[in-house]
BAGU-418462 format. One record per residue (C-alpha): residue number from 0; x, y, z. Coordinates in Angstrom, 2 decimals, decimal comma, always signed. Layout:
# residues N
[site NUM [X Y Z]]
...
This chain:
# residues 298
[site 0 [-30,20 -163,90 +120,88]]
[site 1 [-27,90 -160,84 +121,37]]
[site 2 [-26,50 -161,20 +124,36]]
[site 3 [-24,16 -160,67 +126,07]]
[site 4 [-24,84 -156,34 +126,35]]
[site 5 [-21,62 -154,84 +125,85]]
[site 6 [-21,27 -151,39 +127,78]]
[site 7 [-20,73 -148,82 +125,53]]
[site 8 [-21,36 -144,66 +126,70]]
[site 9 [-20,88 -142,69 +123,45]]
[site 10 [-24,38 -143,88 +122,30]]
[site 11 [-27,43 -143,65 +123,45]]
[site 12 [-27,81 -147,71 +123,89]]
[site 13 [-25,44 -150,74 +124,47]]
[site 14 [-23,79 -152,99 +122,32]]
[site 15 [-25,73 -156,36 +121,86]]
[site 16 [-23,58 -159,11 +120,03]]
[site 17 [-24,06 -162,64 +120,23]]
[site 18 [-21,93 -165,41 +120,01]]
[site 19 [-21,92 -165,80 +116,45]]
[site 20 [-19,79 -162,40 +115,95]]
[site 21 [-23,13 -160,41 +115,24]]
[site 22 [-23,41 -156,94 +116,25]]
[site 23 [-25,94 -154,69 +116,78]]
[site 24 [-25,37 -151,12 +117,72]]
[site 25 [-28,34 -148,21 +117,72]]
[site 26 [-26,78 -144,82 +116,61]]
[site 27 [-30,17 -142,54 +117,58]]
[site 28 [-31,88 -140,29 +115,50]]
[site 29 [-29,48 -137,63 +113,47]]
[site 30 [-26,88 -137,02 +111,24]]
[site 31 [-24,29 -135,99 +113,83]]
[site 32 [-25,67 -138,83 +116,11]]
[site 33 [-24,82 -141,63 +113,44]]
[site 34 [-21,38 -140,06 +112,68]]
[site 35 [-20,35 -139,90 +116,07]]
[site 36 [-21,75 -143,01 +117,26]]
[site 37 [-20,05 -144,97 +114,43]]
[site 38 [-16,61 -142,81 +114,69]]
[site 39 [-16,70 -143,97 +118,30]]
[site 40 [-17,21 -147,66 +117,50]]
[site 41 [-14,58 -147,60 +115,00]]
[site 42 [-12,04 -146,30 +117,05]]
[site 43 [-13,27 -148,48 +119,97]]
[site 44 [-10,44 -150,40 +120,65]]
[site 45 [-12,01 -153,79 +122,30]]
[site 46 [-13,16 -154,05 +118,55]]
[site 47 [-11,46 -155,24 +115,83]]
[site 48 [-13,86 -154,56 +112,48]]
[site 49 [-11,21 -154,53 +109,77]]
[site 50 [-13,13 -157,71 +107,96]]
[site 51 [-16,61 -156,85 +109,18]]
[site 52 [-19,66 -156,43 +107,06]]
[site 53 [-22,22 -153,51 +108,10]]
[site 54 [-25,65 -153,30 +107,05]]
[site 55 [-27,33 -149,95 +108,13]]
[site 56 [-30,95 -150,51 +108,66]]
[site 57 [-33,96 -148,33 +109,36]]
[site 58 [-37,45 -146,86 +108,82]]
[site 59 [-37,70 -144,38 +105,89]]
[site 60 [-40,24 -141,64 +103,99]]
[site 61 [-40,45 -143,31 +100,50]]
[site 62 [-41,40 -141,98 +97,20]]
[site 63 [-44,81 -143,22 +96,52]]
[site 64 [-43,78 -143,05 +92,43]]
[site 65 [-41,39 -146,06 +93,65]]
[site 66 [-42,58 -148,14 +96,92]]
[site 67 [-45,47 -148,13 +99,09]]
[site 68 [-45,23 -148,53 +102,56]]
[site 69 [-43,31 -151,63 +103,93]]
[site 70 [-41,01 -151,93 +100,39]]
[site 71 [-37,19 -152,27 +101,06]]
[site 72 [-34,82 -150,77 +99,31]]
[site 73 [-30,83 -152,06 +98,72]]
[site 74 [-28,88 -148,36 +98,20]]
[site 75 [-26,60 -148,41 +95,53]]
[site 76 [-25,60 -145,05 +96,51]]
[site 77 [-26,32 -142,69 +99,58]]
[site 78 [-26,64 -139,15 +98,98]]
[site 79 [-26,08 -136,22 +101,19]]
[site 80 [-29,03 -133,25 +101,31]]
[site 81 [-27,44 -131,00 +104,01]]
[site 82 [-24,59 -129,37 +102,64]]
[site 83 [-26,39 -127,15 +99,95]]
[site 84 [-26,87 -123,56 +99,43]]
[site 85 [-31,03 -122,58 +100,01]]
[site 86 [-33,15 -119,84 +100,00]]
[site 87 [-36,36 -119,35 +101,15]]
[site 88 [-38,70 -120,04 +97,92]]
[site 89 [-40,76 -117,09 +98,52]]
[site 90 [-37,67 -115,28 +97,74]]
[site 91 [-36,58 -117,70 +94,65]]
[site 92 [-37,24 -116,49 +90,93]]
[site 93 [-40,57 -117,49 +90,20]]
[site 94 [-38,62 -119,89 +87,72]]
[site 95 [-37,41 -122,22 +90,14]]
[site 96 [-38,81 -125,35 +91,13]]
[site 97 [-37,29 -124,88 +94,99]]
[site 98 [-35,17 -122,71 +96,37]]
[site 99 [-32,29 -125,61 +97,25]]
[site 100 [-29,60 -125,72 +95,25]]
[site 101 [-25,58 -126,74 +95,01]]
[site 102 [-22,64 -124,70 +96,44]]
[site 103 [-21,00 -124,93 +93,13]]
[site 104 [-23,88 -123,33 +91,06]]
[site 105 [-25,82 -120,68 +91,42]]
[site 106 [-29,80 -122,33 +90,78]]
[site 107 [-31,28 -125,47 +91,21]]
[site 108 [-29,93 -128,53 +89,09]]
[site 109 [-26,20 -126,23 +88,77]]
[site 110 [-23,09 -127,32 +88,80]]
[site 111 [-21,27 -125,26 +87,01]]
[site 112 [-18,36 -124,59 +88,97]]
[site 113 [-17,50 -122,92 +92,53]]
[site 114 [-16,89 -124,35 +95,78]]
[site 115 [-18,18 -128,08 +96,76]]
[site 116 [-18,14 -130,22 +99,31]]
[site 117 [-16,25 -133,41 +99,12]]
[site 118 [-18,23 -136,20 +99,80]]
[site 119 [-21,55 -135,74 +98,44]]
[site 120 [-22,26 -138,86 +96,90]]
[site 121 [-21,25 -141,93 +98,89]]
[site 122 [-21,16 -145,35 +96,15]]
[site 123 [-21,68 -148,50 +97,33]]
[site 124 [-20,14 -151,71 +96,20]]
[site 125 [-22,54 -152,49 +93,64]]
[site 126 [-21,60 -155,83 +93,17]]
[site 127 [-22,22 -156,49 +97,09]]
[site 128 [-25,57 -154,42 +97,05]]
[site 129 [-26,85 -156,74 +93,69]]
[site 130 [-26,03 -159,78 +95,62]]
[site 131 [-27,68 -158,82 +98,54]]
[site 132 [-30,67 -158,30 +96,79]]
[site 133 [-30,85 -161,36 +95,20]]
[site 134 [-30,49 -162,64 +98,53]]
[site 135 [-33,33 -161,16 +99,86]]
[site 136 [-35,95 -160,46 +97,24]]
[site 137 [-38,38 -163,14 +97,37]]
[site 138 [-38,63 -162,95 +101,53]]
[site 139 [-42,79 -162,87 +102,45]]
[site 140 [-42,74 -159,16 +103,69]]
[site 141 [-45,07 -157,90 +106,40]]
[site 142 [-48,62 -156,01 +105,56]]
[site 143 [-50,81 -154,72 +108,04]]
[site 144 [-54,51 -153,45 +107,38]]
[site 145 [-53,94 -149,89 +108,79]]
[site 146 [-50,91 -149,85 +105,81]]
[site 147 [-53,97 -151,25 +103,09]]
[site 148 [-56,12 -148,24 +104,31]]
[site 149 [-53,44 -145,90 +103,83]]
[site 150 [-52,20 -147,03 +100,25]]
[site 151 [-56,21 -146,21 +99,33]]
[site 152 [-55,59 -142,98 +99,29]]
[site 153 [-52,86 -143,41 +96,52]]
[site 154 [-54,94 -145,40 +94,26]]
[site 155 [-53,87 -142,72 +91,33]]
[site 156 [-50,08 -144,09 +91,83]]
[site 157 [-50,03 -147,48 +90,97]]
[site 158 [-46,22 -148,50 +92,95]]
[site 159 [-48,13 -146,79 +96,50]]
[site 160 [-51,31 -148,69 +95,87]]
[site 161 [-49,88 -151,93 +95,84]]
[site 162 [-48,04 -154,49 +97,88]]
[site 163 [-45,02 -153,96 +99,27]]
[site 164 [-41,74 -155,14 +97,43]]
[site 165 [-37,70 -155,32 +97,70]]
[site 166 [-36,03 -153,49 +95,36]]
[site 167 [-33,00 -151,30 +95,11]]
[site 168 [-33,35 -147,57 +95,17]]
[site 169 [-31,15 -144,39 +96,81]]
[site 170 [-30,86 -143,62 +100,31]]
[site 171 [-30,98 -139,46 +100,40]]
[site 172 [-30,11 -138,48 +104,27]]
[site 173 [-30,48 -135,29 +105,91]]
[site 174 [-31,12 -134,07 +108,87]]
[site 175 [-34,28 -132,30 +108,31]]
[site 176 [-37,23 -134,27 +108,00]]
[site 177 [-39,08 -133,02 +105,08]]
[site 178 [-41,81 -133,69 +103,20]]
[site 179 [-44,29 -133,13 +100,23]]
[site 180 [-44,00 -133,35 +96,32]]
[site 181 [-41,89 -130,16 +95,91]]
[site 182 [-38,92 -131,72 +98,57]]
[site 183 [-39,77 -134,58 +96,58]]
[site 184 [-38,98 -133,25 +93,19]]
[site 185 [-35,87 -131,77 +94,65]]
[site 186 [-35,09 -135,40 +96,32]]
[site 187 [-34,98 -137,13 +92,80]]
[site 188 [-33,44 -134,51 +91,34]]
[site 189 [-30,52 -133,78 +93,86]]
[site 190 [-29,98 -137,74 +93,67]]
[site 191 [-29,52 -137,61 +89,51]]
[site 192 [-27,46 -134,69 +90,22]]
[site 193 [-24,75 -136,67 +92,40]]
[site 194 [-24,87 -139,50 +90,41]]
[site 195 [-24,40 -138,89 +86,95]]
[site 196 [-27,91 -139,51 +86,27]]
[site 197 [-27,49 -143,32 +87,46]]
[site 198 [-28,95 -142,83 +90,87]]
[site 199 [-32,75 -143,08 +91,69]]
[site 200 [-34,17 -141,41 +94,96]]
[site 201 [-36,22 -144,07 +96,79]]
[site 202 [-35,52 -143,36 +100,67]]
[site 203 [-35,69 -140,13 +102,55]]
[site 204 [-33,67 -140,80 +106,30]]
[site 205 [-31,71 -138,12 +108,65]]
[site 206 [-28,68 -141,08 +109,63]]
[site 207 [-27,09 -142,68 +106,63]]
[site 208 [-25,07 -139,63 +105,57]]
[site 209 [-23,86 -139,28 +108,90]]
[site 210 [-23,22 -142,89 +108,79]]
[site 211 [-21,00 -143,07 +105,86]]
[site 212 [-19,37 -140,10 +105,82]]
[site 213 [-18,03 -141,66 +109,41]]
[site 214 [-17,31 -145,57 +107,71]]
[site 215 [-15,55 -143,56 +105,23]]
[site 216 [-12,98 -141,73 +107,19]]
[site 217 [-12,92 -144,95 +109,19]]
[site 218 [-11,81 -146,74 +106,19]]
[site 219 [-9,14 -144,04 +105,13]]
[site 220 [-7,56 -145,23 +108,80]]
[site 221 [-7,50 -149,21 +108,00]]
[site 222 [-10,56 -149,50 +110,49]]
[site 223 [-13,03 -150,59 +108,50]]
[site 224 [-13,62 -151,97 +104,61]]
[site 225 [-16,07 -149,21 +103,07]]
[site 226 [-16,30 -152,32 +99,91]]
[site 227 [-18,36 -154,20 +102,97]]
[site 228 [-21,18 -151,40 +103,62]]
[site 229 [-24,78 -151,97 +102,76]]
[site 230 [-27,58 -149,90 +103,33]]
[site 231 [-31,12 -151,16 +103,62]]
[site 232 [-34,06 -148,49 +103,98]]
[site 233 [-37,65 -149,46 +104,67]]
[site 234 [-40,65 -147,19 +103,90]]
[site 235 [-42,71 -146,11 +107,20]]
[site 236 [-44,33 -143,63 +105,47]]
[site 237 [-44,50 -141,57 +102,03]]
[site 238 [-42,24 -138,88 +101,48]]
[site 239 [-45,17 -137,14 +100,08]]
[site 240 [-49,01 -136,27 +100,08]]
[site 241 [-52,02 -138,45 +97,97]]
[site 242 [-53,47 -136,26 +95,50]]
[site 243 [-56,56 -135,48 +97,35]]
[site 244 [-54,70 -133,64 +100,61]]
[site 245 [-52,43 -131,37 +101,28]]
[site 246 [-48,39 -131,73 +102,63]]
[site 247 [-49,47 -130,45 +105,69]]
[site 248 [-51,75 -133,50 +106,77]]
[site 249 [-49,44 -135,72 +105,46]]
[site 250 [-46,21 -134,40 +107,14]]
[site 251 [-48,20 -134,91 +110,47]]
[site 252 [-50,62 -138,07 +110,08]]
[site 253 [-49,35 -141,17 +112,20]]
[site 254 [-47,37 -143,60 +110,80]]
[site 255 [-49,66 -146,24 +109,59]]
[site 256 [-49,39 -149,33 +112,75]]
[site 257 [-46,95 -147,14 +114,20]]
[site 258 [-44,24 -148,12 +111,45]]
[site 259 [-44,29 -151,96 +112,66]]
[site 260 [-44,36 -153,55 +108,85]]
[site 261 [-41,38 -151,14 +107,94]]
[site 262 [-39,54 -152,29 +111,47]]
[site 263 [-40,60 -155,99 +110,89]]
[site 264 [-39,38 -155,60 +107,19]]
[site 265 [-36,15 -154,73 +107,82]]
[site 266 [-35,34 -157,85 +109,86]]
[site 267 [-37,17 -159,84 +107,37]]
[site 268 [-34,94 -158,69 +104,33]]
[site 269 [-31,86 -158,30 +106,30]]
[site 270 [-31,75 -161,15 +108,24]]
[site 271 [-30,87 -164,07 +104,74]]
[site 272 [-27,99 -161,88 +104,20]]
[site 273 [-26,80 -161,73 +107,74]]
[site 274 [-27,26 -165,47 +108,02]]
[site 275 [-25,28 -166,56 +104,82]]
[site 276 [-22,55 -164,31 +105,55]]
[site 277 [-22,22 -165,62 +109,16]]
[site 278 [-22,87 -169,17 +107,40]]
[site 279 [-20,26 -169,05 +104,76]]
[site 280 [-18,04 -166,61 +106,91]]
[site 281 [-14,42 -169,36 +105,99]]
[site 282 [-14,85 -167,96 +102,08]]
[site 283 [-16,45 -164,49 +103,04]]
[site 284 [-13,67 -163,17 +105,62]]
[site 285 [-11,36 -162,75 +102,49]]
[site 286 [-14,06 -162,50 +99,73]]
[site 287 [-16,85 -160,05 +99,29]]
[site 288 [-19,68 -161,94 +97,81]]
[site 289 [-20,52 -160,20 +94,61]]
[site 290 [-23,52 -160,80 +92,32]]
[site 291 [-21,31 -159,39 +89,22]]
[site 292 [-17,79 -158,24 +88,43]]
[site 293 [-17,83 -154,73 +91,08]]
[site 294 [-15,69 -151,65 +90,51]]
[site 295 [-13,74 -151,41 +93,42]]
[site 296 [-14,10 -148,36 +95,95]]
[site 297 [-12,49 -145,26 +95,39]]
């Protein structure tokens, strides 16, 4: 019951909260929409969100080697695919996989030195993230008979042909929305590259850099605690084509049920977390919960 609607002009929607202290804000579509929206609410100052807990949540392209439609996925780390040097792979040495590639190297999978962003890799509290999980895993998840039909066509990829799961898996955002096994490839790959190898690409969105590049500088200012973040992607789609057609038709086929088990999933999985945080909220105001001893932020 989110009510009362809180007025609130530098997004798209209202504010819905209700009187439990839950909160539920809609940045819109876009990296620059999710940084501004959430710069905005940060800075708001009817709010006071110092000890609050965020859980971004939304629909996602995932990698059929990983989920199949309607699987969640916990990010242990969210990954930025704008800022990158590209060229058009007609143009690329025949050699290269893609034509996408770091500002600090000079070819895909580079690093070698040069200019870089800061921010390209954004960690989450893994402890947090593990605990969440294990908070949500088991929840009955949503399937829908236009999803079954779909995951026929991927009968050759065993994660794709069957029934969705929760899991944890990497949250790569950027604002264009791309697709097929080459952007793939280059999806997994750019996610090793940021993470030391750890990371594996799972979930393909255009917000959650936007997102947490904003709940970082928030943090830096004492506004928010980035250690309380979690990130929670569910697959509306694949990220790329079954074997037996081409990127094109997948790119621009409908969204199996127009996306309703991924949108359905995400309150499914999210919701045992919100309500033992709410629950417990006289030991969690002071103390993340953790699953296991967490590095802390840095």
């Amino acid at each position: 019951n989110l009510n009362p609607v809180i007025s609130f002009p530098a997004a798209a929607h209202d504010i819905r909260m209700n009187d439990s202290g839950l909160m539920a804000i809609n940045t819109g579509p876009g990296v620059s929409n999710s940084a501004i929206v959430i710069t905005a609410l940060g800075l708001d100052p009817r709010f006071d969100l110092s000890k609050s807990y965020f859980i971004v949540g939304g629909v996602a392209g995932g990698d059929p080697e990983d989920v199949t439609i309607g699987s969640a996925a916990w990010s242990r780390w969210v990954v930025d695919g704008d800022l990158m040097r590209s060229i058009d792979p007609q143009e690329a040495p025949e050699a290269w996989p893609y034509g996408l590639f770091p500002t600090d190297g000079k070819a895909p999978g580079d690093r070698s030195g040069g200019f870089t962003y800061p921010g390209m890799v954004f960690p989450l509290n893994q402890g947090f993230v593990q605990w969440a999980y294990e908070t949500s895993k088991d929840v009955e998840l949503m399937d829908h008979p236009e999803v079954e039909k779909v995951r026929t066509l991927y009968q050759d990829m065993p994660v794709a042909a069957g029934k969705p799961t929760v899991i944890m898996g990497e949250s790569l955002g950027a604002n264009a929305y791309w697709h097929g096994k080459v952007l793939t490839q280059w999806a997994n790959d750019w996610v090793k590259l940021y993470t030391n190898g750890e990371g594996n690409f799972v979930m393909t969105n255009i917000e959650d850099n936007g997102t947490l590049r904003a709940l970082t500088r928030l943090a830096k200012l004492g506004k928010v605690d980035r250690e309380r973040v979690l990130v929670l992607r569910v697959a509306s789609n694949f990220s790329h084509q079954p074997t037996k057609e081409d990127a094109v038709w997948s790119l621009t086929a409908d969204y199996p049920a127009n996306g309703l088990s991924a949108m359905e999933n995400i309150y499914r999985v999210a919701s045992p977390v919100v309500h033992k945080l709410i629950a417990e909220w006289p030991q969690f105001a002071d103390r993340i919960p953790v699953a296991y001893p967490a590095e802390p932020f840095d």
